[in-house]
C-alpha positions in Angstrom: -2.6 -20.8 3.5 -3.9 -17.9 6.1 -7.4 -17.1 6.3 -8.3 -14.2 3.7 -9.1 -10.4 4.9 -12.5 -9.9 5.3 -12.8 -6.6 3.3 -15.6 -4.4 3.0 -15.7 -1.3 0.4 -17.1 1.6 2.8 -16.4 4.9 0.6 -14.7 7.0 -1.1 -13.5 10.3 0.1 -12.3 14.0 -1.6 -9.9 14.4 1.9 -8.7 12.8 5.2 -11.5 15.2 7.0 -14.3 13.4 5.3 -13.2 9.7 6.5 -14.6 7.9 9.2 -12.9 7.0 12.7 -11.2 4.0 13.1 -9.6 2.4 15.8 -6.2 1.8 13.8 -5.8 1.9 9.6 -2.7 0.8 6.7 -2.3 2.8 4.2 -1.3 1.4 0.8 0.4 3.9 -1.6 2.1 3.8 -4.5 2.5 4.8 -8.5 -0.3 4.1 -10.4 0.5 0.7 -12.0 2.0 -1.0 -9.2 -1.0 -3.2 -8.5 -2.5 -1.6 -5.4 -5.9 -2.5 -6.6 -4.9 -6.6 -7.6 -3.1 -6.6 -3.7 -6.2 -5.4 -2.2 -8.1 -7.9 -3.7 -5.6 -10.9 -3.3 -5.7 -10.2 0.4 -9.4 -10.7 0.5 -9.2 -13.5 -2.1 -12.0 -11.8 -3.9 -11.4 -10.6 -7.9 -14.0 -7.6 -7.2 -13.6 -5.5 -4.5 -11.4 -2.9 -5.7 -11.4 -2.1 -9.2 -8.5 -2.9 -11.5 -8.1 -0.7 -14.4 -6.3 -0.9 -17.1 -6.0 2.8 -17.3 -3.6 3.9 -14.5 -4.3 6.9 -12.0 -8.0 5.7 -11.9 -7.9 6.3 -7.9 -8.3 9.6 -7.5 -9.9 9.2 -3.7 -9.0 7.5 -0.5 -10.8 4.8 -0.4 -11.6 2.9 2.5 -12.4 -0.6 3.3 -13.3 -1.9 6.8 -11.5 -5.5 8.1 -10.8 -7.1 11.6 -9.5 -5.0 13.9 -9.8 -1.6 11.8 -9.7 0.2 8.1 -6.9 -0.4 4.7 -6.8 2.8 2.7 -6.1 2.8 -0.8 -4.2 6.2 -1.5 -4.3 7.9 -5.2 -1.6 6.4 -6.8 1.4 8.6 -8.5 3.2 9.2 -11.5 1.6 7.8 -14.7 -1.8 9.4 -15.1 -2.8 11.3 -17.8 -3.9 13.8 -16.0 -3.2 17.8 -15.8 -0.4 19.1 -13.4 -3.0 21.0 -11.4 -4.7 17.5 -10.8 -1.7 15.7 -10.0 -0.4 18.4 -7.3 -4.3 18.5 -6.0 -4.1 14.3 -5.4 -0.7 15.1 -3.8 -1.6 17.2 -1.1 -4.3 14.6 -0.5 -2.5 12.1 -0.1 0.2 14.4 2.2 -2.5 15.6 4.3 -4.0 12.2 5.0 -0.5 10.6 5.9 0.8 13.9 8.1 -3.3 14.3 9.7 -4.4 10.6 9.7 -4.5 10.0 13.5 -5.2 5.9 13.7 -2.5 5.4 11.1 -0.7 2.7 12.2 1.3 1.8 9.0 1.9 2.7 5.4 2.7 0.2 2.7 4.4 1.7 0.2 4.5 -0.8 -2.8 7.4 -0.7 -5.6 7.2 -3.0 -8.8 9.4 -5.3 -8.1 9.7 -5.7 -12.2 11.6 -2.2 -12.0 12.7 -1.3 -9.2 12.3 1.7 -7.1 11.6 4.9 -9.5 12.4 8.8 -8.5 8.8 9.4 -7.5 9.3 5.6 -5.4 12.4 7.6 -3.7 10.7 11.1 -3.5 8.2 9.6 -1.7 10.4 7.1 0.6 12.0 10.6 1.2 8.9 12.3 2.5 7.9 9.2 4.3 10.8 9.3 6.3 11.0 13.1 6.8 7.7 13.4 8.1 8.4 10.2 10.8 5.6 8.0 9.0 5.8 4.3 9.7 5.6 2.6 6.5 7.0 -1.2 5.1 8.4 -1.7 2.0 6.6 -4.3 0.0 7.6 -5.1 -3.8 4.7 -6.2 -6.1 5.0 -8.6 -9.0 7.4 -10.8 -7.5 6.3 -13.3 -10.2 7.5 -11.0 -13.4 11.0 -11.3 -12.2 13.2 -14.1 -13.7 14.3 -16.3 -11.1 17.5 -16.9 -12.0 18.0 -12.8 -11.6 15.4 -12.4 -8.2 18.2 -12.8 -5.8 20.2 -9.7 -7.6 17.1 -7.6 -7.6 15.9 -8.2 -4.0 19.3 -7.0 -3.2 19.2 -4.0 -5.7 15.5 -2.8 -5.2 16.3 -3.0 -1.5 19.4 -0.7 -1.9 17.8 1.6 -3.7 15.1 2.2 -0.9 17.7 2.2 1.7 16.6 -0.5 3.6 17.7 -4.1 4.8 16.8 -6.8 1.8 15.0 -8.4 5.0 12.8 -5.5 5.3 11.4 -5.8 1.9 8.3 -8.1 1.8 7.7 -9.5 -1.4 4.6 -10.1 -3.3 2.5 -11.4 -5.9 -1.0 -10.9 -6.5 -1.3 -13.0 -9.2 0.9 -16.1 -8.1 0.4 -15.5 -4.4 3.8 -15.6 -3.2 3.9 -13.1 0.5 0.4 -12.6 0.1 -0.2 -14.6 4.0 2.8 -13.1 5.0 1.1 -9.7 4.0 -1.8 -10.6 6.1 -0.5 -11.2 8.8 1.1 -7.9 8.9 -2.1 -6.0 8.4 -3.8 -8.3 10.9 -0.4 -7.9 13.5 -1.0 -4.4 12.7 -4.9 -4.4 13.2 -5.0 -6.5 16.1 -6.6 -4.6 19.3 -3.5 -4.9 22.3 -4.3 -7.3 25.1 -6.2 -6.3 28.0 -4.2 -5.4 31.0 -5.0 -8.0 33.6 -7.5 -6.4 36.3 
């Protein structure tokens, strides 16, 4: 078992302009129920560093969270809040502006519940990822709400549906911690300063 994250909650802030500089950041994005918050907090094996509601659409920020080597951004999640249209388009273009503008973004996790499978908004979103040349990783959430007799099937389906390799998926569970190290290494990989060029 990997070393957890050390995660620090720095702020929360209305637009990419009002964020800190970093030498290199992940993004984590997603709908709202997918579990962003539980992730965050299994990778820094802590129950209370970001917030799980059991309203969904409670992020309405970026929030940002210092670790080794750089920042994790927790994007305002999409699709199931209760909230007006006008609100909804408003987090949107947030969350547009700070993956187009974002300049240490190094890598976008873009989580799908594994339980159901990419949705539209999952593929509108894949879409705009890829249209706008933004690196990003597919990982699938609540690996442990799948049967197991029926995981191979679905790794295989949810990866089709995302148009990617079933390799390239990395699944998860917060609760169960299944890819959780794996997921940590890839944020610390990602994170890590390069080598010095020998002098």
């Amino acid at each position: 078992m990997s070393l957890p994250l050390p995660m620090r909650f720095v702020l929360s802030a209305p637009d990419v302009a009002d964020l800190p500089a970093s030498p290199a950041e992940v993004a984590v994005v997603g709908r709202s129920n997918v579990g962003k918050s539980s992730l965050l907090n299994a990778l820094a094996r802590r129950k209370d560093l970001a917030k799980v509601s059991g309203k969904p659409g409670k992020t309405r920020l970026l929030n940002l969270f210092e670790t080794e080597g750089g920042t994790l951004v927790d994007l305002p999640g999409y699709g199931y809040a209760k909230v007006s249209q006008s609100d909804r388009q408003a987090w949107e273009r947030r969350m547009h502006r700070y993956l187009r503008e974002r300049q240490p973004l190094a890598l976008t996790l873009l989580l799908v519940d594994g339980e159901v499978g990419p949705t539209a908004l999952d593929k509108e979103m894949l879409d705009w990822l890829r249209q706008h040349d933004v690196t990003f990783r597919v990982v699938a959430t609540k690996h442990d709400k799948v049967k197991s007799s029926k995981r191979d099937r679905r790794k295989r389906d949810l990866a089709a549906g995302c148009q990617v390799l079933p390799g390239e998926v990395l699944w998860v569970s917060a609760e169960k911690g299944v890819g959780i190290d794996r997921l940590r290494a890839l944020v610390r990989d990602t994170l890590a300063p390069p080598p010095r060029a020998a002098e």
